[in-house]
Residue frames as qw, qx, qy, qz and C-alpha x, y, z in Angstrom:
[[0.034, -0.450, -0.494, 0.743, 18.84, -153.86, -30.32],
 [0.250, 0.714, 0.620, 0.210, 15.76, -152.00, -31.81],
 [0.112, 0.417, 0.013, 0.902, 15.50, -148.41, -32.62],
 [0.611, -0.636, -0.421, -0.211, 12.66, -148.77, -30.08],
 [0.787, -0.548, -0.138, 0.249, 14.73, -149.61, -27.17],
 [0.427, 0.220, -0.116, 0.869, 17.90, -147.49, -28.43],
 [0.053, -0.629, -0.109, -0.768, 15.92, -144.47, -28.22],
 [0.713, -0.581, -0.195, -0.341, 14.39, -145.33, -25.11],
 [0.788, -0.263, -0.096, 0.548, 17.59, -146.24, -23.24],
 [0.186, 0.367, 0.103, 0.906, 18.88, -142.75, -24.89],
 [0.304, -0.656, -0.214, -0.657, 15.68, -140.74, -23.57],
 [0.749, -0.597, -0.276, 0.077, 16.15, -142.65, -20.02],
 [0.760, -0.217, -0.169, 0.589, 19.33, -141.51, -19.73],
 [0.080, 0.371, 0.057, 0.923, 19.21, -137.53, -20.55],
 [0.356, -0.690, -0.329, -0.537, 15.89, -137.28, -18.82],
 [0.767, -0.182, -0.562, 0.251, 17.52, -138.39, -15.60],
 [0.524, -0.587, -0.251, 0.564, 18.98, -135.27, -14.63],
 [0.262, 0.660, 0.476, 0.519, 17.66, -132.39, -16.23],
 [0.380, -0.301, -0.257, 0.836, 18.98, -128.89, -15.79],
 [0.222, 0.285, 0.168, -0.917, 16.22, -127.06, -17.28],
 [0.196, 0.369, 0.891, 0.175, 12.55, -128.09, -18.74],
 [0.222, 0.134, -0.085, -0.962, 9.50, -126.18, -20.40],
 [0.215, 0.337, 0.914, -0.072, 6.08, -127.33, -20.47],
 [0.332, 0.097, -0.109, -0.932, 3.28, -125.47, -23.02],
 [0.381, 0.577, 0.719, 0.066, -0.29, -126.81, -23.62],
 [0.037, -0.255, 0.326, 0.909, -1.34, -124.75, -26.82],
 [0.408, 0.614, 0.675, -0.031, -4.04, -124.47, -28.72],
 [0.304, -0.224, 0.544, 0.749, -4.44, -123.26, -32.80],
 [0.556, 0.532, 0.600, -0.221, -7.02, -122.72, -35.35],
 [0.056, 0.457, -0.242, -0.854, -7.55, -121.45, -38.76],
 [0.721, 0.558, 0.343, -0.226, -10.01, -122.21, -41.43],
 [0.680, 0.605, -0.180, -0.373, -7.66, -122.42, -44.67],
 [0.216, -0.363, 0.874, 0.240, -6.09, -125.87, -44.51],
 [0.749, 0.305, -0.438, -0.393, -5.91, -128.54, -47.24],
 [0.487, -0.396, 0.768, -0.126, -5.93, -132.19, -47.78],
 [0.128, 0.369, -0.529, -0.753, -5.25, -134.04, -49.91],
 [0.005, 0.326, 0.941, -0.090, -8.15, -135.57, -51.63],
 [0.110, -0.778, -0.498, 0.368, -10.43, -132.84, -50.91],
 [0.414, 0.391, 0.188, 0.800, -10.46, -129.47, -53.29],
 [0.157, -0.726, 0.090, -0.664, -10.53, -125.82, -51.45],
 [0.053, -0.179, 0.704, -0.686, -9.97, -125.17, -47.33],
 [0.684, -0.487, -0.515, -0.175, -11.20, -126.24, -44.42],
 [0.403, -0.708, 0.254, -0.522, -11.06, -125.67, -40.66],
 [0.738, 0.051, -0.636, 0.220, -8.83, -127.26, -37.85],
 [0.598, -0.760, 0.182, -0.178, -9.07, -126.75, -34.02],
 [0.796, 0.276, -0.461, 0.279, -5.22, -127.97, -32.85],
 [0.715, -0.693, 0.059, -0.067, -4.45, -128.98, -29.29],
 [0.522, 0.609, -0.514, 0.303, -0.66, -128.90, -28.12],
 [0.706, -0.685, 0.143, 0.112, 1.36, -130.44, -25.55],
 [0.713, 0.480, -0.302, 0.412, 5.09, -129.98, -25.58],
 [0.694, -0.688, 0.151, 0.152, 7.88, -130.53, -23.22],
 [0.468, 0.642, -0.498, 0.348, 11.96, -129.29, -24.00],
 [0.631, -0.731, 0.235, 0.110, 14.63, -130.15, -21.25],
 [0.615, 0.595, -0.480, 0.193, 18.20, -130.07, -21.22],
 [0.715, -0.681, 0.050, 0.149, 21.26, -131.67, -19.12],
 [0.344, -0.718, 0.378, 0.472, 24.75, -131.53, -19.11],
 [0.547, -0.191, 0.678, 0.452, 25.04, -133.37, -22.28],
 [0.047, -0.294, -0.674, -0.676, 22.22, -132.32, -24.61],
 [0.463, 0.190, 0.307, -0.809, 18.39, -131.97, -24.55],
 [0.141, 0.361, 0.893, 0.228, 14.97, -133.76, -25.50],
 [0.463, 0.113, -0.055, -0.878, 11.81, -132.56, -27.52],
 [0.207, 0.352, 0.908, -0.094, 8.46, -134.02, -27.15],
 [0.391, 0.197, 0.175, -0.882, 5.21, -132.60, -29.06],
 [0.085, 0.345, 0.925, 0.136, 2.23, -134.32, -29.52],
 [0.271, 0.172, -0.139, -0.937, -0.46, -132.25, -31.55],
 [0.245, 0.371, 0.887, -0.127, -4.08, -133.46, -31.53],
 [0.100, 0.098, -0.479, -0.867, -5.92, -132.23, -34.84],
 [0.302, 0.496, 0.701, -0.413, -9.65, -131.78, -35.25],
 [0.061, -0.096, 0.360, 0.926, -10.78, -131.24, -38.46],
 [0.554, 0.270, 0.424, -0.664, -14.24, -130.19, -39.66],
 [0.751, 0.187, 0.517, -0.365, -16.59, -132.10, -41.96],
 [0.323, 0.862, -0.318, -0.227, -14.99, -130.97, -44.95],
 [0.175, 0.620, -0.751, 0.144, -12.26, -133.84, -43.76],
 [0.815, -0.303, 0.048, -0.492, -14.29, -136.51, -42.75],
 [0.308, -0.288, 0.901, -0.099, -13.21, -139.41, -40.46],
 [0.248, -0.014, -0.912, -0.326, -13.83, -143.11, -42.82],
 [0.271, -0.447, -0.752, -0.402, -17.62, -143.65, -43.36],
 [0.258, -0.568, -0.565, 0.539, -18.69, -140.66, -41.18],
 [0.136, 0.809, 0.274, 0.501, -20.09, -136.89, -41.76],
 [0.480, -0.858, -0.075, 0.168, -18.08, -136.00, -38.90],
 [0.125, 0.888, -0.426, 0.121, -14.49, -134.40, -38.93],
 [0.795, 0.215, -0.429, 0.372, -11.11, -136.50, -38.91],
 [0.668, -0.705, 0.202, 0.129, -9.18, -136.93, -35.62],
 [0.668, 0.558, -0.367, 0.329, -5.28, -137.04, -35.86],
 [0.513, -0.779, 0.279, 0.227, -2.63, -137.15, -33.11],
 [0.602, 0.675, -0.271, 0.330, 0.49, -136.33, -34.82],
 [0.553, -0.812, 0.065, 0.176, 3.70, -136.94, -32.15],
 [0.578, 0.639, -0.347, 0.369, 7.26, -136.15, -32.80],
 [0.683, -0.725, 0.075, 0.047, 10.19, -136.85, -30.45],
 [0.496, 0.643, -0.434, 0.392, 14.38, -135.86, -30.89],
 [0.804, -0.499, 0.117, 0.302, 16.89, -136.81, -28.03],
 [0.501, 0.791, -0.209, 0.280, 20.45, -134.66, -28.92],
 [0.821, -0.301, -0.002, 0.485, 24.04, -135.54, -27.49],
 [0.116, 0.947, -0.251, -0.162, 26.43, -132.21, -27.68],
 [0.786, 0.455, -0.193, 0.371, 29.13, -133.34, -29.45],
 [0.315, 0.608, -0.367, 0.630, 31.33, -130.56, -27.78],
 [0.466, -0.670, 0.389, -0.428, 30.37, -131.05, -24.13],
 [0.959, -0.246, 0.128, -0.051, 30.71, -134.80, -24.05],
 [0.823, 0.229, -0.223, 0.469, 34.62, -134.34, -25.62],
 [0.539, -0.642, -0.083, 0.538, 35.24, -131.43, -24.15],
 [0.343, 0.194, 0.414, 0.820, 36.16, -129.82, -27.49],
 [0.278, 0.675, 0.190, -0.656, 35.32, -126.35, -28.65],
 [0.477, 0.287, 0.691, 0.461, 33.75, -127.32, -32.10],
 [0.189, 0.886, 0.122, -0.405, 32.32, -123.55, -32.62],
 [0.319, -0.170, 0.401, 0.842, 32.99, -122.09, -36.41],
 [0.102, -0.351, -0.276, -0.889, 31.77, -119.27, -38.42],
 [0.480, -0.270, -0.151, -0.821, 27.84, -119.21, -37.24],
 [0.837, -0.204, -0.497, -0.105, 27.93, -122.49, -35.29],
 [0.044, -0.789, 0.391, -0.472, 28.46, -122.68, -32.08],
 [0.471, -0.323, 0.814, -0.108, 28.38, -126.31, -31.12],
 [0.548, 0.156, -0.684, -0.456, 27.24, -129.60, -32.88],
 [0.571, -0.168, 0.657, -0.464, 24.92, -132.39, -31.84],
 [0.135, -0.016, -0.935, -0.326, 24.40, -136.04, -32.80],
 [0.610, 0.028, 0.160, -0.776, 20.23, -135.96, -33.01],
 [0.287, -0.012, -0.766, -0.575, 17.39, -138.77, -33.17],
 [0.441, 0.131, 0.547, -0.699, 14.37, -139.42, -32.87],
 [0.003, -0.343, -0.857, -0.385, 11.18, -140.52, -34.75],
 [0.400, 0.028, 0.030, -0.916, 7.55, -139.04, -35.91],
 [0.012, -0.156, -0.987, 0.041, 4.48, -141.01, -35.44],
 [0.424, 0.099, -0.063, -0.898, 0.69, -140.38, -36.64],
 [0.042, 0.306, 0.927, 0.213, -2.44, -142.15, -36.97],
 [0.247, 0.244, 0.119, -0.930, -5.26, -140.78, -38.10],
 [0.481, 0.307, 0.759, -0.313, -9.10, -142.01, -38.44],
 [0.473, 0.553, -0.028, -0.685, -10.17, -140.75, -41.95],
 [0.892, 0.364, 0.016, -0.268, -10.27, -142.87, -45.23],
 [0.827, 0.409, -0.380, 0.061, -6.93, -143.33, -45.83],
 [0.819, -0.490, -0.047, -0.294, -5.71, -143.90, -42.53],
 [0.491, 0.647, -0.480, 0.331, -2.41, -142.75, -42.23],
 [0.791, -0.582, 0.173, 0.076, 0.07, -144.67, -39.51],
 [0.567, 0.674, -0.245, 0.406, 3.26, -143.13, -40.26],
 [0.746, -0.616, 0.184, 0.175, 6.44, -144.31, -38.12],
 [0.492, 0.762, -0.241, 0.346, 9.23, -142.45, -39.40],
 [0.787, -0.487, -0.065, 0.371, 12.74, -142.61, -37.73],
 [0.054, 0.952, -0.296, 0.050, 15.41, -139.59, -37.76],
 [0.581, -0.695, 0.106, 0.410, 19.18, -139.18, -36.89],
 [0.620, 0.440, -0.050, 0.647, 22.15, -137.15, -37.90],
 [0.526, -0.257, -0.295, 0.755, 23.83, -134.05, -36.93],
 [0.020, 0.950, 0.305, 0.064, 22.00, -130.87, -35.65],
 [0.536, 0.086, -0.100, 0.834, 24.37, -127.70, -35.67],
 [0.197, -0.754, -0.537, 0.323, 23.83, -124.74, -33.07],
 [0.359, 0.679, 0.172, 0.616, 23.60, -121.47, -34.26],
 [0.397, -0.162, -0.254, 0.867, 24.93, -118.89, -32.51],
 [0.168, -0.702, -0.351, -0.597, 21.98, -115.79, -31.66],
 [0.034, -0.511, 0.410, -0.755, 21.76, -113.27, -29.15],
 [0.389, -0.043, 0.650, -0.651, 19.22, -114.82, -27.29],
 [0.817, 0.323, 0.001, -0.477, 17.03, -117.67, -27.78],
 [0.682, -0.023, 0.700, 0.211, 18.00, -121.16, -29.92],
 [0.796, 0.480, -0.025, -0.369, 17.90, -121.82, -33.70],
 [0.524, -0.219, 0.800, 0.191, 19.32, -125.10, -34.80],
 [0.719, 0.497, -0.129, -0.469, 19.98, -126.59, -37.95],
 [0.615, -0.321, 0.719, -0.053, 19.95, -130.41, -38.68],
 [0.487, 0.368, -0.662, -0.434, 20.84, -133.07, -41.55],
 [0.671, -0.203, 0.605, -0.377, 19.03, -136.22, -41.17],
 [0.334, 0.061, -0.831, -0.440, 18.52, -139.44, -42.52],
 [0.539, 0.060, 0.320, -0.777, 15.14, -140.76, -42.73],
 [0.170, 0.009, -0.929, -0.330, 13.20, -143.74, -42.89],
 [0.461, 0.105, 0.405, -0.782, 9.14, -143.91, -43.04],
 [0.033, -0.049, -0.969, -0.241, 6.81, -146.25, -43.10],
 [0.516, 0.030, 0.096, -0.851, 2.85, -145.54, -43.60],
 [0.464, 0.354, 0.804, -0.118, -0.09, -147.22, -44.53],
 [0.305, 0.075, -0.239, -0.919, -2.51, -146.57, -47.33],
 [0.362, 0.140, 0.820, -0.420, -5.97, -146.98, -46.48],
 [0.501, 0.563, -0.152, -0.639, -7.24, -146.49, -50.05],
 [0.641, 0.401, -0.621, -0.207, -5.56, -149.36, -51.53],
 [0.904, -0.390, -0.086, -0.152, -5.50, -151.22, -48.49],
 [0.911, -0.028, -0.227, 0.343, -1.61, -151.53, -47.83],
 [0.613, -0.708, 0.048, 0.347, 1.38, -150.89, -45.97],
 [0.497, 0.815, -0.080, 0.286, 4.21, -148.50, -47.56],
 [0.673, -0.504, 0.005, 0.541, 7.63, -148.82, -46.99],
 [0.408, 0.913, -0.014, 0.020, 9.17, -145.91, -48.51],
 [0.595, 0.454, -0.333, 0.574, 13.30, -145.07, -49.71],
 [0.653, -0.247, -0.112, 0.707, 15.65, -143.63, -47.44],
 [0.160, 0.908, 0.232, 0.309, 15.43, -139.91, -47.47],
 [0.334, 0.204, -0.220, 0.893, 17.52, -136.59, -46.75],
 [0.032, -0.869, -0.379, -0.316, 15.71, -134.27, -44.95],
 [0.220, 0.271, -0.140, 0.926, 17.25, -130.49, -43.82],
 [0.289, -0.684, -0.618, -0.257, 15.06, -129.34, -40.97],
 [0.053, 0.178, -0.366, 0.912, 15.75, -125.87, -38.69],
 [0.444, -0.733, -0.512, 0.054, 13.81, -124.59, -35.62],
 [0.291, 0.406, -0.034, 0.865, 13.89, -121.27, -34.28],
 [0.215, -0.825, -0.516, -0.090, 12.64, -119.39, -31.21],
 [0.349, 0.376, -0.005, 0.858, 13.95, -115.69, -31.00],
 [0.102, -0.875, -0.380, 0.282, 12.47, -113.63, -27.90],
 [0.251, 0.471, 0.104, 0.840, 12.48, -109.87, -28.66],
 [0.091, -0.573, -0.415, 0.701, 11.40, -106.37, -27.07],
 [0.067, 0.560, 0.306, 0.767, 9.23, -104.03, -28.78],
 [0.281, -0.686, 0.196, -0.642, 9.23, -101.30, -25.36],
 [0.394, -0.335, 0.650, -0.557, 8.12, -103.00, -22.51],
 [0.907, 0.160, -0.023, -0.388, 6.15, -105.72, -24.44],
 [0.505, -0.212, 0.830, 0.107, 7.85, -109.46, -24.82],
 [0.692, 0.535, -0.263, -0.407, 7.76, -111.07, -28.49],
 [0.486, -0.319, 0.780, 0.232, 8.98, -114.19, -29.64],
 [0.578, 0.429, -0.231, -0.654, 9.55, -115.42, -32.92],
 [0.387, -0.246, 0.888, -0.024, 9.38, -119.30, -33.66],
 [0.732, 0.459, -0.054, -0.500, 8.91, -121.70, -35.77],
 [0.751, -0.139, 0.641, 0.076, 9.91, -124.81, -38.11],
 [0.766, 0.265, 0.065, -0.582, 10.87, -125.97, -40.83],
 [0.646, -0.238, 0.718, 0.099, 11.32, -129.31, -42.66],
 [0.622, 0.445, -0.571, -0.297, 12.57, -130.07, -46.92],
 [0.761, -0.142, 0.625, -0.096, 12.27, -133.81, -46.93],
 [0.150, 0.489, -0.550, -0.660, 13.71, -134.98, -50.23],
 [0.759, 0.034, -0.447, -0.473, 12.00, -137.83, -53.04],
 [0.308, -0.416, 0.814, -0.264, 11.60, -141.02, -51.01],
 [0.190, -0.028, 0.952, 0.239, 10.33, -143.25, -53.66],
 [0.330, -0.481, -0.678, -0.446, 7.01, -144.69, -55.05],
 [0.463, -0.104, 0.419, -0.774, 3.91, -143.54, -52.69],
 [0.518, 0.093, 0.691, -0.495, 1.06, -146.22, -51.97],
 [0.731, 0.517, 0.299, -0.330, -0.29, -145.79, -55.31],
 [0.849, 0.150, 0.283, 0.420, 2.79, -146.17, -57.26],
 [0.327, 0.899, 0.039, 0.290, 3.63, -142.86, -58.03],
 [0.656, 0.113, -0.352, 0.658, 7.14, -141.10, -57.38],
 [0.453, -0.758, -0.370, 0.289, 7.48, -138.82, -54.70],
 [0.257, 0.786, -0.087, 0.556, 8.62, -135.01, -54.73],
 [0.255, 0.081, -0.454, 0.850, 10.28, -132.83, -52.64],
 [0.287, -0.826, -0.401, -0.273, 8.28, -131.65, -49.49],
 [0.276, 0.190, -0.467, 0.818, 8.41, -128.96, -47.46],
 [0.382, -0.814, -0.348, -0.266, 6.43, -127.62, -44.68],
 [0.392, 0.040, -0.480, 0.784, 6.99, -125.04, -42.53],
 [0.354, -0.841, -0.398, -0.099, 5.31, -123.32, -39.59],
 [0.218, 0.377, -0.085, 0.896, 5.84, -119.53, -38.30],
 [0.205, -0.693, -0.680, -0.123, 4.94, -117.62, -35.68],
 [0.203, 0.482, -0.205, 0.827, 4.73, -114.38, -33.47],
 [0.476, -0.549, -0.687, -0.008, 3.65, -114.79, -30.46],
 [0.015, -0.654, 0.366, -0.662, 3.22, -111.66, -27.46],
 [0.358, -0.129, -0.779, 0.498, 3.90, -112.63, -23.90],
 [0.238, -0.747, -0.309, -0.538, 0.75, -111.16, -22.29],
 [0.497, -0.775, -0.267, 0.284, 2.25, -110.83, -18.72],
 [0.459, -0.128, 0.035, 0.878, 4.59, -108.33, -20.04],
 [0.121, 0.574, 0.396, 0.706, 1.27, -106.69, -21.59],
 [0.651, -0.634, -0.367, -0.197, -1.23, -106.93, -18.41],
 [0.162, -0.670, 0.469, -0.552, 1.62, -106.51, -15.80],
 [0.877, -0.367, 0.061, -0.305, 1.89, -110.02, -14.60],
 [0.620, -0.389, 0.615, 0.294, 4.33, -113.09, -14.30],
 [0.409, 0.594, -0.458, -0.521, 6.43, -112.92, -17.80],
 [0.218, 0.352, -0.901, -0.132, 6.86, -115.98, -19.87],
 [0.262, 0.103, 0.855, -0.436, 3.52, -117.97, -18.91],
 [0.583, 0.522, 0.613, -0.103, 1.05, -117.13, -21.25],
 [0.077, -0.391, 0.320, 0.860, 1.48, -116.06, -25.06],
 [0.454, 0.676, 0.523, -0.252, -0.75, -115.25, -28.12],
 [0.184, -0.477, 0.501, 0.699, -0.05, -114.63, -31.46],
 [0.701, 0.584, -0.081, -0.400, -0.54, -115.09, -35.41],
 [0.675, -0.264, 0.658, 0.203, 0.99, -118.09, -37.25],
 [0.751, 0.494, -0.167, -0.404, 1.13, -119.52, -40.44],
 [0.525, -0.382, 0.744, 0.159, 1.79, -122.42, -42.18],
 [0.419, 0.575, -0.536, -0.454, 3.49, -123.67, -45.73],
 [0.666, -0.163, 0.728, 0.002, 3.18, -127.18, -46.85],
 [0.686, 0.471, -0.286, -0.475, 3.81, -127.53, -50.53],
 [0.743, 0.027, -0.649, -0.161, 3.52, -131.41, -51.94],
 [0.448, -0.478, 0.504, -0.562, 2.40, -132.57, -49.08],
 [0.721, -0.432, 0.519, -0.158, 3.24, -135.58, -48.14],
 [0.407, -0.163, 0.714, 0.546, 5.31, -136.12, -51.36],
 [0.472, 0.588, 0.647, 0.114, 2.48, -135.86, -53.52],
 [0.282, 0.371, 0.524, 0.713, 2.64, -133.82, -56.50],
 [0.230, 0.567, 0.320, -0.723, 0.49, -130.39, -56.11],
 [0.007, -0.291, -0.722, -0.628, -2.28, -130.56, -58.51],
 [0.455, 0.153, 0.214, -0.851, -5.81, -128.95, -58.63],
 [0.262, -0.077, -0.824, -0.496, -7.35, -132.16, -60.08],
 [0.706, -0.329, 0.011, -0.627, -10.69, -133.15, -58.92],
 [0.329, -0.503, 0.738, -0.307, -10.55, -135.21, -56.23],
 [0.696, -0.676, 0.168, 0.172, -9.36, -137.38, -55.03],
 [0.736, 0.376, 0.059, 0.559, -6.53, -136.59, -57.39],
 [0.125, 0.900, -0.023, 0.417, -6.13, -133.15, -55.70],
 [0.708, -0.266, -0.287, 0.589, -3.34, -132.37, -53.48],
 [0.057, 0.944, 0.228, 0.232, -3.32, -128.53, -53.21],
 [0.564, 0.133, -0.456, 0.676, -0.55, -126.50, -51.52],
 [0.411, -0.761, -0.489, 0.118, -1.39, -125.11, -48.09],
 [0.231, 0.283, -0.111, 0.924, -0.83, -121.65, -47.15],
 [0.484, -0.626, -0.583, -0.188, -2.89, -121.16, -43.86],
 [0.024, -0.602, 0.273, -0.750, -2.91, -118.38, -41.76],
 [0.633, -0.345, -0.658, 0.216, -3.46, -119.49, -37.60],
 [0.590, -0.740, 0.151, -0.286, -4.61, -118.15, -33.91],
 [0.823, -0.131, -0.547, 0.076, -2.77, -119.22, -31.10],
 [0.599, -0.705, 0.105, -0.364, -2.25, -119.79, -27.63],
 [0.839, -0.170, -0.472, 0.211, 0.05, -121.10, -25.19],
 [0.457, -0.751, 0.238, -0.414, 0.28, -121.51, -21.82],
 [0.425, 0.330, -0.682, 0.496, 4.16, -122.45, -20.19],
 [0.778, -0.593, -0.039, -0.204, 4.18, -124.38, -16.96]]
């Protein structure tokens, strides 16, 4: 059986009879990402769809992020801006509802068996098509209100490079990735805090032959619920400030060489929007 059709047989079978779901379209911006290849910032418009649901046994995430960058980032033999669609999907089994077992200790308050896979393609010179596959065991933290999970995976990803013209299979990897979304109250106002992130450890040679580093990237945010601001329906639209960390990105080394040797580390402040259906 493929990992294809596992997953899919997995995702058919949780989605079936969902006891609670969340839909956001979203939408991001900020003007000081990097890439590598390319020395000082640039500007990205980022479109979101995401969908959570859980049933009795677990829960699935879906987000697919469409990325618009400006000229600065040009899509292959153009003066226009690179497209991306970047999706990511997880499927989790509770460990403790499906025996029946109370696996809660110290700060944990259940355990799940997670997997999924990430998947990109993007139009610019080097013309990444990265199909990466996930699974291990995510472990629920225990918080007053809200979620934050933390998960050990193995990983296996395969890209392209569109510079040298081939396909990259890269090592086996570790990667440690948490998620977090914390509503609060300041008075009468709604707040949430959320966010990602993901340490992916070396996973061999890269396209050009070089070894790969630790990466991390993470993304933060704060976001206010505006029908708690305005006096409408809570929990439907929010707005906030973000940021996001991505040092060696995508394995590569952080250097300031002149490009296309640069790889830079990102530290980009972000709008945003989203609106729950």
């Amino acid at each position: 059986m493929t990992k294809t059709l596992l997953l899919a047989l997995l995702a058919t079978a949780s989605l079936g009879a969902a006891d609670w779901s969340d839909t956001l379209l979203g939408y991001r911006t900020g003007s000081q990402f990097r890439e590598p290849g390319h020395q000082g910032t640039l500007s990205k418009n980022i479109f979101q769809l995401t969908h959570a649901s859980g049933w009795a046994y677990g829960s699935n995430f879906f987000n697919v992020d469409f990325l618009a960058s400006d000229k600065h980032d040009p899509a292959a033999n153009s003066a226009t801006g690179a497209q991306e669609v970047y999706a990511v999907y997880r499927t989790s089994f509770s460990l403790g509802k499906l025996s029946g077992a109370n696996l809660a200790f110290g700060p944990v308050k259940d355990i799940s068996l997670t997997a999924g896979f990430d998947f990109n393609s993007k139009d610019n010179a080097f013309a990444s098509r990265k199909r990466m596959w996930v699974a291990g065991p995510t472990f629920h933290l225990a918080v007053p209100k809200g979620f934050w999970d933390l998960s050990v995976f193995a990983s296996q990803e395969k890209n392209n490079n569109g510079i040298v013209g081939k396909p990259v299979d890269f090592d086996m990897a570790m990667q440690v990735c948490t998620s977090w979304g914390i509503p609060f109250q300041v008075g009468s106002v709604g707040l949430e805090f959320k966010g990602f992130a993901n340490h992916i450890a070396p996973k061999g040679k890269d396209g050009f032959g070089a070894e790969t580093k630790a990466e991390t990237l993470a993304q933060a945010a704060v976001l206010v619920d505006l029908g708690t601001v305005f006096g409408a329906k809570a929990g439907r639209v929010s707005a906030g400030l973000g940021f996001e960390y991505w040092n060696n990105k995508f394995g590569g080394a952080n250097s300031s060489l002149p490009a296309p040797a640069t790889n830079e580390r990102v530290t980009a402040p972000m709008a945003m929007v989203q609106v729950h259906f």
